[in-house]
Every structure is written in structure tokens, then in C-alpha cells.
N, C-alpha and C positions, 0 to 999 in steps of 0.2 A: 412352384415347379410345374413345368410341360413337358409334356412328348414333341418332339418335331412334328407329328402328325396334326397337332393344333398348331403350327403357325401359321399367319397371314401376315399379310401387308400393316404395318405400322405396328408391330408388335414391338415391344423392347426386351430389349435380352442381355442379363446379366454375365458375359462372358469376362472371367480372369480381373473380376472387378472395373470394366469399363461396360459403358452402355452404349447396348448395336438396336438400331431400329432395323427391320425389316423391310428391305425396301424389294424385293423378289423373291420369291421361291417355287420351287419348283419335283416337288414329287417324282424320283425317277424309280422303275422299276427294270434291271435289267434281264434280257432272257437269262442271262446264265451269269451265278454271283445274288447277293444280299440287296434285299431295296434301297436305297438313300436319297436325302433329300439336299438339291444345289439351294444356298442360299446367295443373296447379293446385300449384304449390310453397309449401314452408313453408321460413321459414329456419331452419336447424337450430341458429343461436346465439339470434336474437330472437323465432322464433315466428311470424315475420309471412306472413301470405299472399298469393301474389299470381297471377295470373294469367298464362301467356307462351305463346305459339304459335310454334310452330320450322317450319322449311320440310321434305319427309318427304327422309330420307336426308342432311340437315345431320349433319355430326360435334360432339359434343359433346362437354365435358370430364367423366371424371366422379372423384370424389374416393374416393379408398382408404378406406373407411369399415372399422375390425376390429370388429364386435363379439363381448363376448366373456363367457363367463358367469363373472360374479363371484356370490361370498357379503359381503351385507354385515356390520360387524365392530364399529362403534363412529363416535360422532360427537366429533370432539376440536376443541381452539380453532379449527382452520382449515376445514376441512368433514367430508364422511363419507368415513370409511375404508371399502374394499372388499379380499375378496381373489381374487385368480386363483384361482380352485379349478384349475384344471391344472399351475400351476406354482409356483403361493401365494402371487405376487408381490402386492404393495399397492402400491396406488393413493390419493391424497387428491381426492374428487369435491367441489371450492365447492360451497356450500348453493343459488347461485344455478342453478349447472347443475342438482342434484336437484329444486328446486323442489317444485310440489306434491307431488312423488313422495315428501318424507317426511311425510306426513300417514299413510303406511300398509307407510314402512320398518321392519321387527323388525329386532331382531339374529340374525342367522343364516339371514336371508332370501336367495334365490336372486337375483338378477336378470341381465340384461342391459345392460352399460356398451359405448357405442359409443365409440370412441377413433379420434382421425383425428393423424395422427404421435404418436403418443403423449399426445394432449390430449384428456381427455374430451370428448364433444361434448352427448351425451343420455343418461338411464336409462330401461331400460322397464321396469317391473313384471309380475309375470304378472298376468290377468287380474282374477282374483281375489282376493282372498288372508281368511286365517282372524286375527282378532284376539277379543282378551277385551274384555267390559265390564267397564270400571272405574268407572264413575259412574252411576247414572239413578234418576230418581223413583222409589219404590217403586210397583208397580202397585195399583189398588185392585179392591176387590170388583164383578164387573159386567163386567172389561176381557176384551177377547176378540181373538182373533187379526185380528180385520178391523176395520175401523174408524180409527181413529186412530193417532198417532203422537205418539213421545216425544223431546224430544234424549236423545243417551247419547254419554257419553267414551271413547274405545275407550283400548288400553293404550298407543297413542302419543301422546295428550296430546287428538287430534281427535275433534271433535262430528259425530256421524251421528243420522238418525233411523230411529229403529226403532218397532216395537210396542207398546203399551201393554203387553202381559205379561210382555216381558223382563225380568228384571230385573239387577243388579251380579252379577260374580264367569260370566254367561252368555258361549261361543263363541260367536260369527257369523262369517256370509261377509259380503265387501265386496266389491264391485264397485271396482275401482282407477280407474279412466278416473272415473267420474262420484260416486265417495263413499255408492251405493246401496245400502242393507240388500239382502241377498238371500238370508237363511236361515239357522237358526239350526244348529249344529253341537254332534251328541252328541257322546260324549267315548265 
């Protein structure tokens, strides 16, 4: 249990037996009337957002959230495998909890797996991350670094758009959150 007055950003909260991450809040104290605090939650199974304003110094539940840094390992018939890099233990993460997050899972990627009693809940990615192209138009004569863009297949199967000069077999960065070209990577 907490007060409102301890939340922050990525907190979980046990509200009516669903779990809210904290994705804003915001301490209001008004001239006239009781303090409270605006929250902006997301459900940490469905994604959805909602809005909820708590009274200031209400007790709230909040939920044992472990995150913990896994390596991911392999995707087998039932989802993706990870392992504890502290203790090596594995885990099987459904495709539906990784969701878009395997558009830019490698094998032997680092990430972050949130587990709430031992039940995956969310992955995070790091920010970033460095994939190959696998796929793209050849560039032609004329293409310059500004201007246009191309689709390209990076090496997990997903379409980005990058530069007209790239070409197949080129490192880039990605931007994970939004699927963004952001710079190509010497070797």
C-alpha cells in the first residue's frame, strides 16, 4: 500500500483487481476545496487509457511489479523464450504480451520483462537498437542522403523506411517506440 503522494511515472496499481501503470500524474492543489492528485493510467494487460483523479493522501494499492533483465533466446510454437541472465532461468513470453516489440526482437538481445507473480506482464526494449538490411531497391544514380525514402526489410522480417542510398547487406539504428530510421552504423 501507498499514498498518492508517492506516485510516479511507471508505478503499478492495483485498482478493482486490474493492473494500471502510471503513465502521468500530476499533484493539484486548489485555492479553495481539498488537494488531489490527476492521474493518466494505462492498463498494463489491454493498453487502454484512462483518466482518474484520487483525493491527496488516499491509500492506494499498488502491485509488486519484478522487472528483470532478460536475454532474448528463440521463438518456439508457443511464444518467445527469454533468459534470466542472473540466474539463466527461462521464461516463455505469448506473442501477444511481446506484441509489436517483435518487429525489432534479435536473438541475443538484452531486454526488460516485467513479471507480476511470476506472469509476464510487458517487454521493454532499449531504445534503440542496431538491425541489418535485408531487403531494398537498389539506389540509382542522382540519390543523395536528403530527400527521399525507401521501404527496406530489416533482418526480422519488418519494413522501415530509410534513404534512398542505403542499400541491402547496410547496419542501421532504429528507433524501437516508433519504427524510425536514425542512422546508419559503421562496422
Amino acid at each position: 500500500m501507498a499514498t498518492t503522494n508517492d506516485l510516479k511515472n511507471g508505478t503499478v496499481l492495483n485498482i478493482d483487481g486490474q493492473l494500471w501503470s502510471v503513465v502521468e500524474f500530476q499533484h493539484v492543489k486548489p485555492g479553495k476545496g481539498p488537494a488531489f492528485v490527476r492521474t493518466k493510467l494505462k492498463g498494463v494487460t489491454n493498453g487502454k487509457v484512462v483518466a482518474k483523479t484520487f483525493n491527496a493522501g488516499v491509500k492506494v494499492e499498488t502491485a509488486n511489479v519484478d522487472r528483470r533483465d532478460m536475454q532474448y533466446l528463440f521463438m518456439d510454437g508457443t511464444g518467445y523464450v527469454f533468459m534470466d541472465t542472473s540466474d539463466y532461468e527461462q521464461i516463455t513470453v505469448p506473442e501477444d504480451i511481446v506484441g509489436e516489440s517483435k518487429n525489432f526482437l534479435l536473438e541475443g538481445s538484452e531486454v526488460i520483462v516485467a513479471l507480476h507473480d511470476g506472469l509476464p506482464l510487458y517487454i521493454d526494449l532499449p531504445a534503440s537498437v542496431v538491425v541489418e538490411i535485408t531487403y531494398t531497391e537498389p539506389g540509382l544514380q542522382g540519390d543523395r542522403s536528403t530527400g527521399g525514402t525507401k521501404p527496406a526489410t530489416i533482418e526480422t522480417g519488418y519494413q522501415i523506411q530509410v534513404p534512398l542510398f542505403l542499400e541491402a547487406g547496410t547496419k542501421v539504428k532504429v528507433d524501437t517506440r516508433s519504427g524510425d530510421y536514425l542512422g546508419r552504423v559503421n562496422d
